[in-house]
N, C-alpha and C positions, 0 to 999 in steps of 0.2 A: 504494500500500500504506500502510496505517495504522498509523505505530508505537504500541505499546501506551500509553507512555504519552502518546498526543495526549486531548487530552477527548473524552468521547463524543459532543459536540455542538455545533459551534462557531458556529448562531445568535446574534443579536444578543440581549443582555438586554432585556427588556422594560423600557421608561422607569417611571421610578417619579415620580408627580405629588406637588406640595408641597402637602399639604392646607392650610398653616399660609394659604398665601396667597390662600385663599377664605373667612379669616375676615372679614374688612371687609367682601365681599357680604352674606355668612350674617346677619353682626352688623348691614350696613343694613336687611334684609330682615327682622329681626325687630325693628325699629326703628318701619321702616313698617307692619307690622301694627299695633302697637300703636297707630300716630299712627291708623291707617285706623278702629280699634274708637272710638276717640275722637270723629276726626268723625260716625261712624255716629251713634252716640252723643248727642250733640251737633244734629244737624241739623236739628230745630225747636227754637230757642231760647226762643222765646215759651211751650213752656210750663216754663222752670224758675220756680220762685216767689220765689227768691233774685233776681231776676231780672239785671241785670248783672254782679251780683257771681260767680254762676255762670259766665257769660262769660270774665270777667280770672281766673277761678281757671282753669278750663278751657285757657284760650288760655296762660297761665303753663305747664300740662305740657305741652300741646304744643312749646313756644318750650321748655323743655328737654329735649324726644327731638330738635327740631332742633338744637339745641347739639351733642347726643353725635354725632348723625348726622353735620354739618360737621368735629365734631373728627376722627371717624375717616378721612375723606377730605382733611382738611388737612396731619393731622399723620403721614401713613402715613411710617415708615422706610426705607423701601426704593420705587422705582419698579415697580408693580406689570406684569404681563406684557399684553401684548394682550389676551390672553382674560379676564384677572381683569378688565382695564377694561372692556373690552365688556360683560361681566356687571352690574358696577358701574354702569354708563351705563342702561343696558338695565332694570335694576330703579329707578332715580331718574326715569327720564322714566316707567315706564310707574304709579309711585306719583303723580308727580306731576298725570297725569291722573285717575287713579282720586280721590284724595284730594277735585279740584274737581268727579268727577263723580259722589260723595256727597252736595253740597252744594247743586249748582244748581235742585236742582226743586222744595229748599224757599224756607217766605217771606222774605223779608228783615226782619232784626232789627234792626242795629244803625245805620239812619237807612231814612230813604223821598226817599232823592233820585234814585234809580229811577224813580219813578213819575213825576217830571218830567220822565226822560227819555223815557218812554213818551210821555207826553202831547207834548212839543217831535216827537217823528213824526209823531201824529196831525193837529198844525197844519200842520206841513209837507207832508204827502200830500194834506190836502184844499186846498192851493193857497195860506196865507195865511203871509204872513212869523212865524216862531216871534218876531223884537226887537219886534212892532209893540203886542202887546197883553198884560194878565198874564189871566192862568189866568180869572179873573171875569168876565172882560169880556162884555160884553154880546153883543157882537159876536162869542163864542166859545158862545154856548150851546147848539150846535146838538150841539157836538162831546161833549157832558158826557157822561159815563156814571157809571154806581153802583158802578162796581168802581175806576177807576184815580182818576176827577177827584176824588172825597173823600179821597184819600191824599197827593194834591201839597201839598209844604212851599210856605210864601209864594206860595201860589198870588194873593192879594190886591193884593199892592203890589209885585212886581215883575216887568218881563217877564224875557225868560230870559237867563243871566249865561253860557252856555256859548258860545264862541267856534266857527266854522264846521264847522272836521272834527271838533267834537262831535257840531252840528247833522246832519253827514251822515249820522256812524254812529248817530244814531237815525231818521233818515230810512229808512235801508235798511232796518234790522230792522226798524221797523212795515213796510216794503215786503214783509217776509222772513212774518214772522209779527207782527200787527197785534195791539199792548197784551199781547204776552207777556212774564213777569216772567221763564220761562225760557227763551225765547231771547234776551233781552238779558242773562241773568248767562250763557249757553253762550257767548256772544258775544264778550263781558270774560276767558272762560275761555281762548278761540280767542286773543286776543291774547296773554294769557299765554303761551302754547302758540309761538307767534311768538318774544317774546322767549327763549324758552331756545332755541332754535333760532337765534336772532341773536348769542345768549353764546356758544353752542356753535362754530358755525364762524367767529368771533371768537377763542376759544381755540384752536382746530384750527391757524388762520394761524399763532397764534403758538405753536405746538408746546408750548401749557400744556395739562398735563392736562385732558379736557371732561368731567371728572367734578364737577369743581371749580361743574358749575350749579346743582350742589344747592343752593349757596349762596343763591341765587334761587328754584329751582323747589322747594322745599319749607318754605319761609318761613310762617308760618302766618297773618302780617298780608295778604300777597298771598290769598292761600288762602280766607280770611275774608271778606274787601274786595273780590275779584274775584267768587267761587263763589256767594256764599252772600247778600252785601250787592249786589254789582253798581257797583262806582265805577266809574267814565269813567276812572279813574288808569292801567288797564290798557293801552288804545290809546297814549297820548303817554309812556308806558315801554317800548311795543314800537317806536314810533318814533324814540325814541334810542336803544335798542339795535340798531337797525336803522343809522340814523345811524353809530354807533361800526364796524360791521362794513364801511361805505363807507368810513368811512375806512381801512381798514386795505387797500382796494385802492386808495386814493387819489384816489376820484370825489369831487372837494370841490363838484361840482353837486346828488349825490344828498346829500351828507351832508348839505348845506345846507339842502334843501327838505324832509330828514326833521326836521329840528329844527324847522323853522317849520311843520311839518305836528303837531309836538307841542305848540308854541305854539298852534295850533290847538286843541289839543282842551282845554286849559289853559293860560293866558298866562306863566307863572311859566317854564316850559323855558327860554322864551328866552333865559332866566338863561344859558344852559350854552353860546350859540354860540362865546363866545370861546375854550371847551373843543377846539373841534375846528380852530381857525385850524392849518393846516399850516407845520412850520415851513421857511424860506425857502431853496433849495439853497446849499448849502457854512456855512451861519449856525456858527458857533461861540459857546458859550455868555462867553466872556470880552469879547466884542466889547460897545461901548457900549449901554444900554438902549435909549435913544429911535432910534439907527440901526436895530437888529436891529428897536425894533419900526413902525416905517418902511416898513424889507423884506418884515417878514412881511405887514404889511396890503395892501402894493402890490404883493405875487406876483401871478401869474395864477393860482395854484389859487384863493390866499383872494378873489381879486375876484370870480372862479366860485362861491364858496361864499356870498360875501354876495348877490351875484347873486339866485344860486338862493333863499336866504331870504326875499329881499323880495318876488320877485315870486312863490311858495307863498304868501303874505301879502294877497297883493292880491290873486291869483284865489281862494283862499279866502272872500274876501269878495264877491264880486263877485253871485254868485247875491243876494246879501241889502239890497245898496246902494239900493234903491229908496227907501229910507225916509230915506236919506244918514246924517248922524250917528246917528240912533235906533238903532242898529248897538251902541251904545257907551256906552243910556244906562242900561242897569244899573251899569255899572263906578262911578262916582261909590258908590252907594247900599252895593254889595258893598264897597264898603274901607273905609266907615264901619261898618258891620254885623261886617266883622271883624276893628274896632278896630285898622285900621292907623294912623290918623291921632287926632285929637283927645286922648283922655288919653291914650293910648299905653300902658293897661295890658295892651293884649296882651301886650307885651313883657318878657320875664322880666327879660333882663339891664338894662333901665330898671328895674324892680320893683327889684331887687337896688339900685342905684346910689341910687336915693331912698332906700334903707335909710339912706346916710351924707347926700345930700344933695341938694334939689330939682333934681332937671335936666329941662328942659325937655323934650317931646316932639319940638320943631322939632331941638333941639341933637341929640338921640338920632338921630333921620331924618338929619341932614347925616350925621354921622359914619357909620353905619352905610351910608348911600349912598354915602359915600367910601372905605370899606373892600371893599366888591363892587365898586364901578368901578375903584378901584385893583387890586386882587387879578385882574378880569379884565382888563385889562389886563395886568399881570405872566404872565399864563396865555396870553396870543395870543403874546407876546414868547418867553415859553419855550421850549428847545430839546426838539423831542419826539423823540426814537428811535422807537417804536412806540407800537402802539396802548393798550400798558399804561402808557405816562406820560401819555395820555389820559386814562383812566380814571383815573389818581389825579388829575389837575386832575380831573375831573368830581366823583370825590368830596371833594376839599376844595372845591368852587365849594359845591357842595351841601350839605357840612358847616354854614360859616357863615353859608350861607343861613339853616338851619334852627336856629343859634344864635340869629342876629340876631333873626330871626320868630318863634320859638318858636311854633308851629304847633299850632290845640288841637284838631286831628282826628288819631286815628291812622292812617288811610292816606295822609294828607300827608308821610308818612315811606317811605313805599314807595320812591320813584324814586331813593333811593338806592343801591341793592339789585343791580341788575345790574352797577353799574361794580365793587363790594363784590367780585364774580366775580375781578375781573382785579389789583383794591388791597386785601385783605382788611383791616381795621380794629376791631379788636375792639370799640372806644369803641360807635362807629358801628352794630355788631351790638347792642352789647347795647341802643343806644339806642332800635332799630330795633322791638324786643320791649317793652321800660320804659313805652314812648308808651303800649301797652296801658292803663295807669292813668291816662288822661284820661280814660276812660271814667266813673272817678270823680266829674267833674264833672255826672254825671247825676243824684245827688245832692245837689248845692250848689246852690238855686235861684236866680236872678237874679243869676249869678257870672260868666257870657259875657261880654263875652270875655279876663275876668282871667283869669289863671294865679296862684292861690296860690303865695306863696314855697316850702312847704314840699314841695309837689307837681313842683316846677320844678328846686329841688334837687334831688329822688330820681331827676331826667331826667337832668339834665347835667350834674352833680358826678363824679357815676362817669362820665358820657360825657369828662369832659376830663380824668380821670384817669387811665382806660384809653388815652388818645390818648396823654397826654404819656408814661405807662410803655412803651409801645410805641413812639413814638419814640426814649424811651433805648434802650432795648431793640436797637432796628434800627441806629440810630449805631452802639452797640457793636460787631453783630456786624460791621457793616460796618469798622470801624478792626481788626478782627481776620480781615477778609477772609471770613467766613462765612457771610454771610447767606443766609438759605434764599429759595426763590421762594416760599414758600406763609409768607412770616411776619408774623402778625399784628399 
């Protein structure tokens, strides 16, 4: 019997959903529209008549809807619900492909170094070693054609500079589809596509939000330089992000052969092996330097991981040995061409330093090669916990890499980009967009491979200002116990 006064209806209430917490979707999502009308937009560059300036105006709005877009994902208040993230996740991969698959079926604008990698297939498929001859050669004429071989840069005086797992992945794609522009940018697209999926369950491990790949997969230098231009940067940044994700299971065999597999496709990775030396069981970080780093070098992970590096190395090469050294004789030519050695005004911070007073280019080289062999060294020695004190040695390896060299391409800035995922760095962000304006130099004739003072400033003035305010920054919050995990 029912007394009168029970309610008339003692069902459960109906949940009431928090719309507030579908604003970060909503807000990426109209984020990405706009970025997508842009590159629509955008997608044959050759015909603005502005002509680069269009470009760095262009790439400038895009690099600030990325900004908003990272900010809302960086700095959300609250831990959002599963469903909000899955949404979140869910519209960032699925922009992230659309964005590059706007881009890819147009021509490429902002170099023609594509087109040698077409051509390094074409030699390779019809049986003749790509290091033996340059583009001219006599003994290459059969291969010519009127579409790809009048568009090879230095096709005259040199043979080809890209190291094996370059060679291969252009090997395959002429095997895939023979002198396409767009399956070798769909290609560059695919590894990209690799890498957020290597940060992803990289983050997953380490129960950081994997929304946080935006910070990677909507970057609009990647975006650019992969989709639209075609760099080879793409492959040897999915192989250390791939690398970083081994380690975090603790294969120091696969980590190892991913790095020398990115050495491969660009020599410069190898920068980064010390990045991933595991540290030694029971190591404590108070114990003496030279013991710990002792231990760590003569573990059996890291002898597995140097292992694995050398000999990726050697069978990478190994198809190509017929000609023996010839393997190796661009290298000399390329480090002169990109003003590593000789005057040494590639270099900003010599530029800067002869401001006050002549220093040598020799004296600059020691020092600087003492400062990356010291610092990786201090980096194999280091105690790691996880894969996220990986990733910050990756990005400060990488940082003063890119101080020392001051690099005058801007996709040579990309490979910092994914560890950015796991150590966010504001300096490093903004520096990552600023490069943009080397594009400037397409203007200044007969100025390769100087870097004007005043252009180098506008790079890395705010890059070590943003660094050193955000290391106050993190000290503090850290002496106050506060530090957030997403703080810049």
């Amino acid at each position: 019997m029912i007394e009168l006064n029970e309610p008339a209806s003692s069902a459960p209430a109906r949940p009431r959903y928090d719309f507030s917490a579908f604003i970060v979707p909503v807000a990426l999502a109209a984020c990405a529209l706009v970025s997508a009308g842009l590159y629509y937009w955008a997608r044959d560059l050759h015909r603005f008549t502005q002509w680069v300036t269009a470009y760095i105006s262009l790439f400038i709005g895009q690099f600030a809807i990325y900004l908003i877009a990272c900010y809302m994902i960086f700095r959300r208040s609250d831990p959002p619900s599963p469903r909000v993230r899955f949404i979140t996740l869910a519209i960032i991969v699925f922009f992230a492909v659309f964005f590059r698959a706007e881009l890819v079926g147009e021509r490429p604008y902002l170099s023609t170094d594509i087109y040698r990698y077409l051509w390094d297939g074409k030699v390779q498929a019809a049986g003749i070693n790509p290091y033996l001859y340059v583009p001219n050669a006599e003994e290459l004429k059969s291969l010519r054609d009127d579409k790809i071989f009048p568009l090879i840069n230095r096709g005259d005086y040199e043979p080809t500079p890209y190291p094996p797992a370059a060679q291969a992945i252009f090997f395959v794609v002429h095997n895939i589809s023979p002198m396409s522009v767009t399956a070798f940018k769909s290609t560059m697209s695919l590894f990209d596509l690799i890498t957020m999926l290597a940060v992803m369950l990289t983050l997953m491990r380490l129960r950081i939000d994997m929304t946080r790949v935006i910070l990677f997969a909507w970057h609009p230098l990647l975006i650019f330089e992969s989709a639209h231009t075609g760099h080879i940067e793409a492959p040897f940044i999915a192989f250390l992000a791939l690398a970083l994700l081994a380690w975090t299971y603790r294969r120091p065999a696969l980590a190892g052969a991913a790095v020398a597999l990115a050495a491969m496709v660009k020599l410069y990775p190898m920068l980064l092996l010390p990045v991933f030396f595991f540290s030694a069981e029971g190591e404590e970080k108070n114990s003496p330097f030279l013991l710990r780093l002792r231990r760590v070098i003569f573990s059996k992970p890291n002898l597995w991981l140097v292992a694995a590096f050398v000999a990726t190395i050697i069978i990478s090469y190994l198809p190509y040995l017929g000609i023996g050294f010839g393997v190796f004789h661009s290298l000399p030519g390329e480090v002169r061409e990109e003003g590593f050695i000789e005057s040494g005004e590639r270099y900003f911070l010599l530029s800067l330093a002869r401001v006050i007073a002549p220093v040598p280019t020799s004296v600059f080289l020691l020092l600087a090669a003492s400062a990356l062999i010291g610092f990786g060294f201090w980096l194999i020695a280091k105690v790691k916990r996880d894969a996220t004190d990986t990733a910050r040695g990756a990005v400060a390896l990488i940082g003063l890499y890119i101080l020392i060299t001051s690099p005058r391409y801007h996709w040579y800035y990309a490979w910092i980009l994914p560890f950015l995922c796991f150590a966010p760095r504001l300096g490093w962000i903004y520096l990552s967009g600023a490069a943009v304006l080397l594009y400037i130099l397409w203007y200044i004739p007969n100025v390769y491979p100087e870097m004007p003072l005043w252009l180098g400033a506008a790079l890395y003035a705010p890059t070590l200002l943003l660094l050193a305010w955000g290391w106050r920054k993190e000290n503090r919050a850290k002496e106050s116990g506060a530090l957030s995990s997403t703080q810049y």
